[in-house]
C-alpha positions in Angstrom: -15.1 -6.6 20.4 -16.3 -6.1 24.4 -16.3 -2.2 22.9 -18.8 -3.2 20.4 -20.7 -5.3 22.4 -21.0 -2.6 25.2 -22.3 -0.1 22.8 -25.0 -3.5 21.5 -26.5 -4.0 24.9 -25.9 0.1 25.4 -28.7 0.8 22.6 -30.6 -2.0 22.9 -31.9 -0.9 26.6 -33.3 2.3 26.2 -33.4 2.8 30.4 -29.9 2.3 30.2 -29.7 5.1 28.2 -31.8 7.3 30.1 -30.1 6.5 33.5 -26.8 7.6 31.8 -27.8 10.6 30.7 -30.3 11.6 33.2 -32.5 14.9 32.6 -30.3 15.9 29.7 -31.8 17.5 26.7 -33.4 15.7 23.4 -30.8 16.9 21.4 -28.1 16.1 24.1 -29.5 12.1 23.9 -29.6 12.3 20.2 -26.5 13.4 19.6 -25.1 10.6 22.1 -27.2 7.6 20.4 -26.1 8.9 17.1 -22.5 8.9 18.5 -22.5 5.4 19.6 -24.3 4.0 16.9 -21.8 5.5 14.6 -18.9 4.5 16.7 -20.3 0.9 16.2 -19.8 1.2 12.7 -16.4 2.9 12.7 -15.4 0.3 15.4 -17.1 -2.8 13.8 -14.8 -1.5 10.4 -11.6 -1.5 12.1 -12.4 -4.3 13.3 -13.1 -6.0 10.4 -10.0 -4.1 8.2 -7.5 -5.6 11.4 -8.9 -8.9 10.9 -7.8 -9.1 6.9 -5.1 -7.1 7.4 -3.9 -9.6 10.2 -4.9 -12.7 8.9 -4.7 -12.5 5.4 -2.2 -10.3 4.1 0.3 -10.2 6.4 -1.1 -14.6 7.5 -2.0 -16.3 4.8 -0.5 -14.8 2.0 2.9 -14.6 3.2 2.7 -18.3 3.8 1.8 -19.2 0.5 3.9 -16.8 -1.3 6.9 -16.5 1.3 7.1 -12.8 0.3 5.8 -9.8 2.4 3.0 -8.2 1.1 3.0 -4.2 0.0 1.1 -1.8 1.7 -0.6 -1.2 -0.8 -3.9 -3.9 -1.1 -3.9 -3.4 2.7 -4.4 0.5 2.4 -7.1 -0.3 -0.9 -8.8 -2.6 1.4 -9.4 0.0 4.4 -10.5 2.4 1.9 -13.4 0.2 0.7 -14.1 -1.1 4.0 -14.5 2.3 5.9 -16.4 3.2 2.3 -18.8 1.0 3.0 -19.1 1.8 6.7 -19.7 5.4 6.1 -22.1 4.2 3.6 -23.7 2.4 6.0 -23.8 5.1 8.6 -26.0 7.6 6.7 -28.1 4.8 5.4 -29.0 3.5 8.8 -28.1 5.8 11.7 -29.3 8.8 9.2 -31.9 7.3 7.8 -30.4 8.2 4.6 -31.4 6.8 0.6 -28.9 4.1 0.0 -29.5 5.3 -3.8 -29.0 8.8 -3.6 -25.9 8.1 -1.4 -25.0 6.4 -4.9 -25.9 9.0 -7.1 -24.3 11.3 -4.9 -21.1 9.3 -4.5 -20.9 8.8 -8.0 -21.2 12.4 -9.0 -18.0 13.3 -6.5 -16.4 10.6 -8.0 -16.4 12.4 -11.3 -15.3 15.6 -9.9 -12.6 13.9 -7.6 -11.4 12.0 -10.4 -11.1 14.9 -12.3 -8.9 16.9 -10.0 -7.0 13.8 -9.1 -6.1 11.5 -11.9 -2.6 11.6 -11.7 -2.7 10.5 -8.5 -5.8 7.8 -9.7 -2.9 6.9 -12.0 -0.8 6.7 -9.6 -2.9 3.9 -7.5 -4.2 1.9 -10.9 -0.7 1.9 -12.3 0.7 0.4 -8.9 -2.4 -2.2 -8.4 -1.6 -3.4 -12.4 2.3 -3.4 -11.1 1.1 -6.1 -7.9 -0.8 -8.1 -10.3 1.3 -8.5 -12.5 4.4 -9.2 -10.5 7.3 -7.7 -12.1 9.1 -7.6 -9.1 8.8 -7.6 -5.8 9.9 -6.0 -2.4 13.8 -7.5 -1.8 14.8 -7.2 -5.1 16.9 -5.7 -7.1 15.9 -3.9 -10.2 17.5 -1.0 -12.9 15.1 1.7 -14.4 16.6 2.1 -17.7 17.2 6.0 -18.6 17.7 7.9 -21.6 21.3 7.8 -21.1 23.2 4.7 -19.6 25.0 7.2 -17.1 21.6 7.9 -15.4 20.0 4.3 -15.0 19.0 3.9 -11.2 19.9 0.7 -9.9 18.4 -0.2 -5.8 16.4 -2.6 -4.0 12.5 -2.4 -4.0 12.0 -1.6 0.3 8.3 -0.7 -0.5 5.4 -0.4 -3.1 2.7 1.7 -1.5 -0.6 3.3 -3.4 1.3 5.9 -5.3 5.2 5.0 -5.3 7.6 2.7 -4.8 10.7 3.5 -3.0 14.6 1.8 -3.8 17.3 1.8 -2.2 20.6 2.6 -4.3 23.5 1.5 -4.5 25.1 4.2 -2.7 22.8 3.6 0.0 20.3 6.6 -1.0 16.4 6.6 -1.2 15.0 6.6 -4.4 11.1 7.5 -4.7 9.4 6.6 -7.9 6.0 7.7 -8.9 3.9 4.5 -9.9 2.6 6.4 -13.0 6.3 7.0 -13.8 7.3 3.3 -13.4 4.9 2.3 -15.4 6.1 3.9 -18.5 10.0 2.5 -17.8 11.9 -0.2 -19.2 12.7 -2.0 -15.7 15.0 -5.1 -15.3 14.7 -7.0 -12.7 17.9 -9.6 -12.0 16.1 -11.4 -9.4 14.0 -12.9 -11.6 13.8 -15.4 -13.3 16.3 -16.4 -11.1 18.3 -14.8 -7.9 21.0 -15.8 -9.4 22.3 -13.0 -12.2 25.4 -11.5 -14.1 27.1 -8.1 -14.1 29.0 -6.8 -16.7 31.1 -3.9 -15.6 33.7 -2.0 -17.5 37.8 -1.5 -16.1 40.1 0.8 -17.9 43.4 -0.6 -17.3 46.5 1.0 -19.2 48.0 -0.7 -22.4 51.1 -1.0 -21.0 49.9 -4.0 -18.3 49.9 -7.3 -20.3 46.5 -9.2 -20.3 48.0 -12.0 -18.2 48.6 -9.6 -15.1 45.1 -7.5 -15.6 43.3 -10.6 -15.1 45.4 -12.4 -12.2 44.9 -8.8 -10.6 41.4 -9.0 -11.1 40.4 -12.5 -9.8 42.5 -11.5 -6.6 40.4 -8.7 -5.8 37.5 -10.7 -6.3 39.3 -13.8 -4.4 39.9 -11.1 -1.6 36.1 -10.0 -1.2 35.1 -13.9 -1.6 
């Protein structure tokens, strides 16, 4: 903020200027007007993207949800904040048409969304995924396979703009496209409750009598109690 302000009372006195830059050139004090003014707005938007970032995702929400929150709506909110700052920039440091800007934006949209819709899928597929709340980061979850060999079972660490990562089992990362997720059967056993049930499978010879399997069984579990 005393950055921003400096660069205020920096523009606002034009013999300011001209004493720090003394007999340089036009261009020369152009240039350094346009780079202040436009560090304004790229200061005043990090600014502004710290201050939701700080106090709402990782303040307020936290509080009411008592769950971290993913990078991702932090990283969709800088986007559209430094969007609009650039936007901004060349309307009023370049004395630029805020319409053609539009027209102009919305034309590259086309043509980026074109060359980048899987990842667009990506990022849409993971915001639908946060709104919908099908789990969260801490949990644990299974992506259901094609066979039951190959279902993945881990803990969501993360759910950023274009994956989510587990961690397995056996203690291995586990990157997921969101596009990929999103066309998974996924269970989640920490909801609806924390609390959930495994069912695993021992093959024990036919020989040992039912009685014994099972009073070897409960002491193993007795011994990791």
């Amino acid at each position: 903020m005393v950055f921003i302000a400096f660069l205020t009372a920096l523009l606002s006195h034009e013999e300011l200027v001209g004493r720090f830059l003394g007999n340089a050139s036009l261009i020369a004090r152009n240039t350094f007007v346009y780079g202040v003014q436009i560090g304004m707005w790229v200061s005043g938007a990090f600014l502004v993207q710290r201050g939701i970032t700080t106090f709402f995702w990782d303040g307020l929400i936290p509080n009411l949800t008592g769950r971290r929150v993913p990078r991702l709506p932090k990283d969709i909110t800088g986007i559209i904040v430094f969007f609009f700052a650039g936007v901004g920039v060349l309307a009023t440091v370049f004395d630029r048409s805020v319409t053609g800007i539009w027209a102009t934006s919305g034309i590259m949209s086309v043509v980026i969304g074109f060359a980048l819709r899987n990842v667009i899928l990506d990022v849409f597929i993971g915001l639908a995924m946060h709104v919908e709340r099908a789990f969260r980061i801490g949990d644990w979850v299974m992506l259901h396979q094609n066979r039951v060999e190959t279902h993945i079972v881990g803990q969501v660490i993360e759910i950023n703009w274009r994956t989510t990562r587990l961690r397995t089992t056996s203690n291995n990362m586990v990157v997921v496209p969101n596009s990929r997720l999103g066309e998974t059967i996924l269970t989640n056993y920490m909801q609806p409750k924390p609390h959930f049930r495994i069912d695993l499978d021992f093959v024990i010879d036919y020989s040992i009598p039912p009685n014994r399997a099972i009073r070897i069984l409960m002491s193993g579990v007795r011994a990791l109690a």
